[in-house]
Backbone as XML, in Angstrom:
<?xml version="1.0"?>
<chain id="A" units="angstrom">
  <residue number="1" name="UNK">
    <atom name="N" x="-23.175" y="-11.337" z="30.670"/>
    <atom name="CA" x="-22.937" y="-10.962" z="29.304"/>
    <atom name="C" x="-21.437" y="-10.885" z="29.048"/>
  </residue>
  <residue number="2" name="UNK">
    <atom name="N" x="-20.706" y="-11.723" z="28.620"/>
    <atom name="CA" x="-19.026" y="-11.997" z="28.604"/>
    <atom name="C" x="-19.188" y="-11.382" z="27.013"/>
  </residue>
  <residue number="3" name="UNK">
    <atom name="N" x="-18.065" y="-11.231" z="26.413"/>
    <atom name="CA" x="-17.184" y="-10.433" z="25.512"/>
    <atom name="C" x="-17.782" y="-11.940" z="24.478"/>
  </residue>
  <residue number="4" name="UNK">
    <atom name="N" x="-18.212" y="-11.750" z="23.300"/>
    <atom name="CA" x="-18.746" y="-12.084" z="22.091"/>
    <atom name="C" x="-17.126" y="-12.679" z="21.661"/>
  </residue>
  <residue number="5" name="UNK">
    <atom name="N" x="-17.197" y="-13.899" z="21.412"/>
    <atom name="CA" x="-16.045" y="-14.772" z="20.394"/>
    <atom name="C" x="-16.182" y="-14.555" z="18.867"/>
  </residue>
  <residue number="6" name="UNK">
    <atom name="N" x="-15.473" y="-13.765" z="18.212"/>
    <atom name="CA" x="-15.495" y="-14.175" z="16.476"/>
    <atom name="C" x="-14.998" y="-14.948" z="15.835"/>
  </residue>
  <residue number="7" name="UNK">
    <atom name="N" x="-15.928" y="-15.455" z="14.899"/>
    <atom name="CA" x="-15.661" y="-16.577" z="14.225"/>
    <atom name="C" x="-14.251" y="-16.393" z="13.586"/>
  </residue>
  <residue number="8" name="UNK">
    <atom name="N" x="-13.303" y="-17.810" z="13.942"/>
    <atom name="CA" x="-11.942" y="-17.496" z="12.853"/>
    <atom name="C" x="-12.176" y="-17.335" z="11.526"/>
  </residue>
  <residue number="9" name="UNK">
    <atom name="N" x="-13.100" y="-17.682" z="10.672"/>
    <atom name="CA" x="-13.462" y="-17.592" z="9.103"/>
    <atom name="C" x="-13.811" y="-16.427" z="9.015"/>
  </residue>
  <residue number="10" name="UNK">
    <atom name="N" x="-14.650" y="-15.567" z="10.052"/>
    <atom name="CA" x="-15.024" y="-14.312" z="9.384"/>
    <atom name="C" x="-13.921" y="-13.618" z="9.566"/>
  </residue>
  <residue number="11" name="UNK">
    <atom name="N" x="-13.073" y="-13.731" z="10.826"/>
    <atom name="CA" x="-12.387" y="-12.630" z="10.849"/>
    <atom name="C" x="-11.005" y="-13.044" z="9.756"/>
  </residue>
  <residue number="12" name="UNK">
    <atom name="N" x="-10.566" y="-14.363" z="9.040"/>
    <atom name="CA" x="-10.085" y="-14.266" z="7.960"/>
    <atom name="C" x="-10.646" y="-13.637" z="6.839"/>
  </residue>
  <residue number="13" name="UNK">
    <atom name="N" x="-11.720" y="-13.910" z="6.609"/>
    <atom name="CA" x="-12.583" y="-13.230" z="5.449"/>
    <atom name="C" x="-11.792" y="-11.308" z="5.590"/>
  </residue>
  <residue number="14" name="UNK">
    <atom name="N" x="-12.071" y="-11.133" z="6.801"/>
    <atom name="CA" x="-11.982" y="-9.295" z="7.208"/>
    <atom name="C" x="-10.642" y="-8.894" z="6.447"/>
  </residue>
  <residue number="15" name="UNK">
    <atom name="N" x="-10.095" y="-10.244" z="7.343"/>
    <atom name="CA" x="-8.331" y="-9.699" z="7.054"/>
    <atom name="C" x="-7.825" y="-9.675" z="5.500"/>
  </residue>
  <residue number="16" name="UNK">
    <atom name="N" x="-8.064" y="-10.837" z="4.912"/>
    <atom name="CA" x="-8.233" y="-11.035" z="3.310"/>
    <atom name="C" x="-9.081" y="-9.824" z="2.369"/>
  </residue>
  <residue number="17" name="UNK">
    <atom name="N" x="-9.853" y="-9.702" z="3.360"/>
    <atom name="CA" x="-10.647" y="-8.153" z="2.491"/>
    <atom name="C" x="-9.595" y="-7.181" z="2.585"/>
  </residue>
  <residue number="18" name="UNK">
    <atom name="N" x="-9.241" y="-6.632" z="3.680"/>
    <atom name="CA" x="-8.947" y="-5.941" z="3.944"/>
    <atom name="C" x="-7.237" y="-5.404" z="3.204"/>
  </residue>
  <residue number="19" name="UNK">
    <atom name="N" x="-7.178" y="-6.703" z="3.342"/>
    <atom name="CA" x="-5.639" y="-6.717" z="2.151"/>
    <atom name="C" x="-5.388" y="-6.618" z="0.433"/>
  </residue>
  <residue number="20" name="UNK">
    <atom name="N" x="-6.420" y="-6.930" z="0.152"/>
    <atom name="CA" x="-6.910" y="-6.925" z="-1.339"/>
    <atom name="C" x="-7.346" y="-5.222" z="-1.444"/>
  </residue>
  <residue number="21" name="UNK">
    <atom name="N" x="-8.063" y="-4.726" z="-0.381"/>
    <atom name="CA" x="-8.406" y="-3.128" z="-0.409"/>
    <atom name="C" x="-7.429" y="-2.415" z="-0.617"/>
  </residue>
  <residue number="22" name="UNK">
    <atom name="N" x="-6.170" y="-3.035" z="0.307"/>
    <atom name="CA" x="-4.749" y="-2.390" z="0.280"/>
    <atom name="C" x="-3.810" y="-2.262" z="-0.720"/>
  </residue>
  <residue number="23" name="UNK">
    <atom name="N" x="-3.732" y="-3.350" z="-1.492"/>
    <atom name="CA" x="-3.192" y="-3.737" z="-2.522"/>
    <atom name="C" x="-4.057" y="-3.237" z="-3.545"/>
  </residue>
  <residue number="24" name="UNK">
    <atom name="N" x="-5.026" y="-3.163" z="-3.829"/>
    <atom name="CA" x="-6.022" y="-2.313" z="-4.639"/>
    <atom name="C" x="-5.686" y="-1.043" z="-4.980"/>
  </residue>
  <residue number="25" name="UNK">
    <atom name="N" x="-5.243" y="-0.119" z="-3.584"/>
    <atom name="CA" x="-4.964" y="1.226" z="-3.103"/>
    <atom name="C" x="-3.676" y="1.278" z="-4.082"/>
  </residue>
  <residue number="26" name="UNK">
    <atom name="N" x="-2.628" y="0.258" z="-3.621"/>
    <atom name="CA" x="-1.064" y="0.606" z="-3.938"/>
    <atom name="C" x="-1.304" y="0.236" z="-5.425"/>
  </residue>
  <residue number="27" name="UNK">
    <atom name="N" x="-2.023" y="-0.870" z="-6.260"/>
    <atom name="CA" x="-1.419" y="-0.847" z="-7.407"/>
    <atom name="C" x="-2.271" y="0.739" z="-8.562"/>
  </residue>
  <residue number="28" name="UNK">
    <atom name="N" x="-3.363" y="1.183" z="-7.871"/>
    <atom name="CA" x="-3.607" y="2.767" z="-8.645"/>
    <atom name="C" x="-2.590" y="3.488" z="-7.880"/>
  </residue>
  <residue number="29" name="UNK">
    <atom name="N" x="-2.164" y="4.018" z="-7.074"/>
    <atom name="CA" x="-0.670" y="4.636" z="-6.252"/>
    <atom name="C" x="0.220" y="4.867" z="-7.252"/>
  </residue>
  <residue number="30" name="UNK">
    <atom name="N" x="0.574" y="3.212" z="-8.214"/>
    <atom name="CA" x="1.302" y="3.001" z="-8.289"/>
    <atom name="C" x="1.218" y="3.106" z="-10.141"/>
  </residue>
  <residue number="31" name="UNK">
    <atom name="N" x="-0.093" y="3.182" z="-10.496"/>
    <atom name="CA" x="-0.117" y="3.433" z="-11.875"/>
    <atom name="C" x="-0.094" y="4.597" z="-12.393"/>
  </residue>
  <residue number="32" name="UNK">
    <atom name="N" x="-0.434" y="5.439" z="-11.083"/>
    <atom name="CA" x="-0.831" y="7.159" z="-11.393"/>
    <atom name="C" x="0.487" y="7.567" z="-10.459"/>
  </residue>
  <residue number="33" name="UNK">
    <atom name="N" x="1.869" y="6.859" z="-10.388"/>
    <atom name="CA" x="3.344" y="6.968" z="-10.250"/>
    <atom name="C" x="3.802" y="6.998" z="-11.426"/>
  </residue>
  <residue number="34" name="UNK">
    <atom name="N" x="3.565" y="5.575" z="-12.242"/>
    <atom name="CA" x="4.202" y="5.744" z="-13.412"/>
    <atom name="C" x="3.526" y="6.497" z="-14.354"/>
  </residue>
  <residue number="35" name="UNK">
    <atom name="N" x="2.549" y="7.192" z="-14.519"/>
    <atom name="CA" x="1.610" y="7.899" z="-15.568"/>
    <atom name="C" x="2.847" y="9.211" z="-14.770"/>
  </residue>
  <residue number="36" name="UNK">
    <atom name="N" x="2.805" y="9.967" z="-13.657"/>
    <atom name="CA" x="3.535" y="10.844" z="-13.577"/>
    <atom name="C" x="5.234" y="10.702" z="-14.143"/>
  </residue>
  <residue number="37" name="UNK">
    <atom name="N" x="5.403" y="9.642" z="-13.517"/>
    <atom name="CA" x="6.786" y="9.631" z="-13.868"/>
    <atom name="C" x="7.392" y="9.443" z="-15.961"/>
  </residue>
  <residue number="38" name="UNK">
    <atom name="N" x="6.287" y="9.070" z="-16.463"/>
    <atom name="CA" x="6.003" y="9.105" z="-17.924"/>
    <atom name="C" x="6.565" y="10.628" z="-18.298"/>
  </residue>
  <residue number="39" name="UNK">
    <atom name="N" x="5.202" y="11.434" z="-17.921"/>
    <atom name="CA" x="5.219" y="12.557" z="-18.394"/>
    <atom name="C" x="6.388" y="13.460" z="-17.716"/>
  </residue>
  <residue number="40" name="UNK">
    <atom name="N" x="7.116" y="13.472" z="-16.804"/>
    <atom name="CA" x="8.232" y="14.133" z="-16.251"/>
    <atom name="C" x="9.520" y="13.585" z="-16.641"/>
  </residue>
  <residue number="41" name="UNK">
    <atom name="N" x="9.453" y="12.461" z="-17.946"/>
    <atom name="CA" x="10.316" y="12.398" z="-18.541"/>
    <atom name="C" x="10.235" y="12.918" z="-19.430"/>
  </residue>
  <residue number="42" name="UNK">
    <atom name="N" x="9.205" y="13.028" z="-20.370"/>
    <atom name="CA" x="8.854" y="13.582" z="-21.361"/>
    <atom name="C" x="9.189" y="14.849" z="-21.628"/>
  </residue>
  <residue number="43" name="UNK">
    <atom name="N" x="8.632" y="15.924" z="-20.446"/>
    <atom name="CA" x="7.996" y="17.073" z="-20.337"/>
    <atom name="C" x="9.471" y="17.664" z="-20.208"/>
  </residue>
  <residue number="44" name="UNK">
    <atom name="N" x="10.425" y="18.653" z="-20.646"/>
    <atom name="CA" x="11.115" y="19.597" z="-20.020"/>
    <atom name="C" x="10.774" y="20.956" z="-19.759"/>
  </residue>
  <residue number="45" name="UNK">
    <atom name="N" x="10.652" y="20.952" z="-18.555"/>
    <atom name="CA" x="10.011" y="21.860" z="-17.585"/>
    <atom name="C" x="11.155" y="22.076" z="-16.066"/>
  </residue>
  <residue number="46" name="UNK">
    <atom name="N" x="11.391" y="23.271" z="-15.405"/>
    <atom name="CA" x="12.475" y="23.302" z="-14.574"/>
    <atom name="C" x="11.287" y="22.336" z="-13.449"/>
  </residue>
  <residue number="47" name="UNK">
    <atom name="N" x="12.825" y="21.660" z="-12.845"/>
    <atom name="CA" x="12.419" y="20.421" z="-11.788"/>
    <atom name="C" x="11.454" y="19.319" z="-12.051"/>
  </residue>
  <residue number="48" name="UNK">
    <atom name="N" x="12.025" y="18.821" z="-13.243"/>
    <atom name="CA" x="11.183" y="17.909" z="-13.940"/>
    <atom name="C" x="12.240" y="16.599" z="-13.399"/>
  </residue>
  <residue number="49" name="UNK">
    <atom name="N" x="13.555" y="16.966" z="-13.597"/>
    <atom name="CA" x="14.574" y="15.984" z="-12.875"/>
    <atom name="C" x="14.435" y="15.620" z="-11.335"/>
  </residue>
  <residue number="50" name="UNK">
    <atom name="N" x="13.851" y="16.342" z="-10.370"/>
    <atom name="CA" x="13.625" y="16.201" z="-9.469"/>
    <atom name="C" x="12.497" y="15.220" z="-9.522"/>
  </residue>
  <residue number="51" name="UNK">
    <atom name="N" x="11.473" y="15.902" z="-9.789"/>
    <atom name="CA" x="10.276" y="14.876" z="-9.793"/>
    <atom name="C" x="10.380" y="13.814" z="-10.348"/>
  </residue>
  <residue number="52" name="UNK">
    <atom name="N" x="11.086" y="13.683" z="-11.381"/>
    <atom name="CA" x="11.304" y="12.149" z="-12.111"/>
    <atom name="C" x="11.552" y="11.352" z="-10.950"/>
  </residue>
  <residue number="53" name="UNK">
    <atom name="N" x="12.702" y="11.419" z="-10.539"/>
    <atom name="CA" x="13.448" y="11.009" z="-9.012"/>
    <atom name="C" x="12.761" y="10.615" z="-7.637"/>
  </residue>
  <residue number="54" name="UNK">
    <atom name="N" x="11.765" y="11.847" z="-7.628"/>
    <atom name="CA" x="10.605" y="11.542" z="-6.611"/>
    <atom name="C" x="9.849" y="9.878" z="-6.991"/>
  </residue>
  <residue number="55" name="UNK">
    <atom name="N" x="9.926" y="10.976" z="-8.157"/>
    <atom name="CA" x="8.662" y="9.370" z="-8.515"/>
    <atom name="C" x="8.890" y="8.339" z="-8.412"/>
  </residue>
  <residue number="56" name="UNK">
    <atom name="N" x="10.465" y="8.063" z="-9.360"/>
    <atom name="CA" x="10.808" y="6.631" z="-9.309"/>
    <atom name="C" x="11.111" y="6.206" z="-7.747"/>
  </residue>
  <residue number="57" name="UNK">
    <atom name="N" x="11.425" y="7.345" z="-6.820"/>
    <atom name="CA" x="11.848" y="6.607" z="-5.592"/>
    <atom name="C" x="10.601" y="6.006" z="-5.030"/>
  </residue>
  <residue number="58" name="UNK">
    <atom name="N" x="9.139" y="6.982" z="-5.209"/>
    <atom name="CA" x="7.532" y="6.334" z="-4.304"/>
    <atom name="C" x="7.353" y="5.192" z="-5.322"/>
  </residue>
  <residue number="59" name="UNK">
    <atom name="N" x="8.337" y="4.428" z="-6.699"/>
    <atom name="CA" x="7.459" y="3.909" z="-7.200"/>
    <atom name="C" x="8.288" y="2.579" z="-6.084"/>
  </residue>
  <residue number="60" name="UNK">
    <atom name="N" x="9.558" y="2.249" z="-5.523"/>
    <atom name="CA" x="9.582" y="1.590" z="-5.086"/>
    <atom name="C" x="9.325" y="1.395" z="-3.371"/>
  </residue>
  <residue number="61" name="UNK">
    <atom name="N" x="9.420" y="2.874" z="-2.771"/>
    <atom name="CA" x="8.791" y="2.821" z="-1.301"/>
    <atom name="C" x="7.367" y="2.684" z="-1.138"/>
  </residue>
  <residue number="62" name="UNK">
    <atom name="N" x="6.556" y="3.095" z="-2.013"/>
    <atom name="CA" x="5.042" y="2.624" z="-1.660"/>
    <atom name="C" x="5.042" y="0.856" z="-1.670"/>
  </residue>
  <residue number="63" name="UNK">
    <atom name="N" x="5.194" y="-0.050" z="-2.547"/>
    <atom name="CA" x="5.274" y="-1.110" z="-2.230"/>
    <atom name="C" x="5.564" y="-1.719" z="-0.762"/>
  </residue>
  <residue number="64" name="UNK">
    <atom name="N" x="7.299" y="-1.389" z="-0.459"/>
    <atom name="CA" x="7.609" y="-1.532" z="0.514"/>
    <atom name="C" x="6.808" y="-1.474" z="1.664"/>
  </residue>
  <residue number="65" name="UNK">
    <atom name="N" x="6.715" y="-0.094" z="2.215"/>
    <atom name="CA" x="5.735" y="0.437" z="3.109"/>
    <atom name="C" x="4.372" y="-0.522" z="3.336"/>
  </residue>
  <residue number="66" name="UNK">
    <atom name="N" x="3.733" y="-0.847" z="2.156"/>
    <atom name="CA" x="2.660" y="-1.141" z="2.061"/>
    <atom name="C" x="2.672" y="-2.718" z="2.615"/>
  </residue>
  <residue number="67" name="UNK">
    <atom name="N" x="3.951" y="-3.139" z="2.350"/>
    <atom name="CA" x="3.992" y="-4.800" z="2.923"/>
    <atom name="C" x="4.779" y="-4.693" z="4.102"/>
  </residue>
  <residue number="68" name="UNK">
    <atom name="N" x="5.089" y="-3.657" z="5.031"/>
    <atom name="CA" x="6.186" y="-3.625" z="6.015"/>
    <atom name="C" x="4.418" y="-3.246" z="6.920"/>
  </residue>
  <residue number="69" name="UNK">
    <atom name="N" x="3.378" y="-2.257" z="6.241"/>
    <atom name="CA" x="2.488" y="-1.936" z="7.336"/>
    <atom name="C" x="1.433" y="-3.436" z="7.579"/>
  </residue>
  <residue number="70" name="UNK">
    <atom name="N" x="1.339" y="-3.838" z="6.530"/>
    <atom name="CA" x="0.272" y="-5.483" z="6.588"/>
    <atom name="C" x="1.350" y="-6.231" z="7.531"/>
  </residue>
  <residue number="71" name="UNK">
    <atom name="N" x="2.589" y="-6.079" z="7.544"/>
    <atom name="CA" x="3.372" y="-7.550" z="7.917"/>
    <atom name="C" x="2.942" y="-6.886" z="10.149"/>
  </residue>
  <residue number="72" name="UNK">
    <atom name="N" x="3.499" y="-5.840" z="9.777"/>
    <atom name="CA" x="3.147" y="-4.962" z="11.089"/>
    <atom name="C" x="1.679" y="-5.311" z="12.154"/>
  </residue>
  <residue number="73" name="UNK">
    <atom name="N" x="0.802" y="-4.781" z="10.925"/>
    <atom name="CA" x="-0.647" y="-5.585" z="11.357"/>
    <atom name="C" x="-0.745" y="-6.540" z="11.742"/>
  </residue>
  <residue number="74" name="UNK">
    <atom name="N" x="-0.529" y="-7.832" z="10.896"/>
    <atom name="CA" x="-0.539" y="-9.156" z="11.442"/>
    <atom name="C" x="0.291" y="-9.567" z="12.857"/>
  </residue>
  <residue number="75" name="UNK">
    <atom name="N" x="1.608" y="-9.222" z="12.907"/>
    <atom name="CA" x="2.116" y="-9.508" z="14.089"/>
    <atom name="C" x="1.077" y="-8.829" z="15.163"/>
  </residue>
  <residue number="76" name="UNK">
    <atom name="N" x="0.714" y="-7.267" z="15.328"/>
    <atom name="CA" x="-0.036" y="-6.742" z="16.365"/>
    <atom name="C" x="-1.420" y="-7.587" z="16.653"/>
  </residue>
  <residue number="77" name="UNK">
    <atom name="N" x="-1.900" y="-8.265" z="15.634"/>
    <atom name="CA" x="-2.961" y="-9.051" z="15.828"/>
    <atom name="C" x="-2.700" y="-10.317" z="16.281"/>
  </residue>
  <residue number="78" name="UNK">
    <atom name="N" x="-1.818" y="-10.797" z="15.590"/>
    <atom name="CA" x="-1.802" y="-12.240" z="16.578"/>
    <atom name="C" x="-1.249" y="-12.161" z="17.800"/>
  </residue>
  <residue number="79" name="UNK">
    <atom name="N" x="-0.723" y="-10.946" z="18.252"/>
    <atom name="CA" x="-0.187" y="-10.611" z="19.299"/>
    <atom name="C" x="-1.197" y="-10.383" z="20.761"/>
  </residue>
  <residue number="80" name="UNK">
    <atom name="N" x="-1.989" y="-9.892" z="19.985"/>
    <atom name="CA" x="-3.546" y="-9.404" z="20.650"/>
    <atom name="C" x="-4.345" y="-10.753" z="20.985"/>
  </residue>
  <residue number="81" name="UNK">
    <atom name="N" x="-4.213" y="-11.608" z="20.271"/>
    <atom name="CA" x="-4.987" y="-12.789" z="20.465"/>
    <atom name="C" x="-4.331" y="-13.799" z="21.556"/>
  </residue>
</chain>
């Protein structure tokens, strides 16, 4: 009983799923960033300047992150193979 071969199509199919899930994730992340960052301009409230700041900074590190952890993945996988 040797170790089961997967098909290259399914396991593209996985990986392609699996990236669309991701990107799915980051662009609500990233809408309910700017819905916050909206209203913390709006709103004056103490540390509303802070959070503005927060926000705009996750609105451009979640992207990042999000294509630095897929690019990450892929190397560890073809690495594995």
């Amino acid at each position: 009983m040797g170790k089961k071969q997967q098909d290259p199509e399914h396991t593209g199919k996985i990986r392609k799923k699996s990236r669309q899930i991701a990107a799915w994730i980051c662009i609500i992340a990233l809408a309910a960033l700017y819905g916050a960052t909206f209203f913390t301009a709006v709103l004056d409230t103490p540390g509303s300047g802070d959070m503005f700041r927060t926000c705009l900074g996750a609105t451009i590190v979640l992207p990042t992150l999000l294509w630095m952890y897929l690019w990450l993945y892929d190397r560890i996988k073809k690495k594995g193979e």
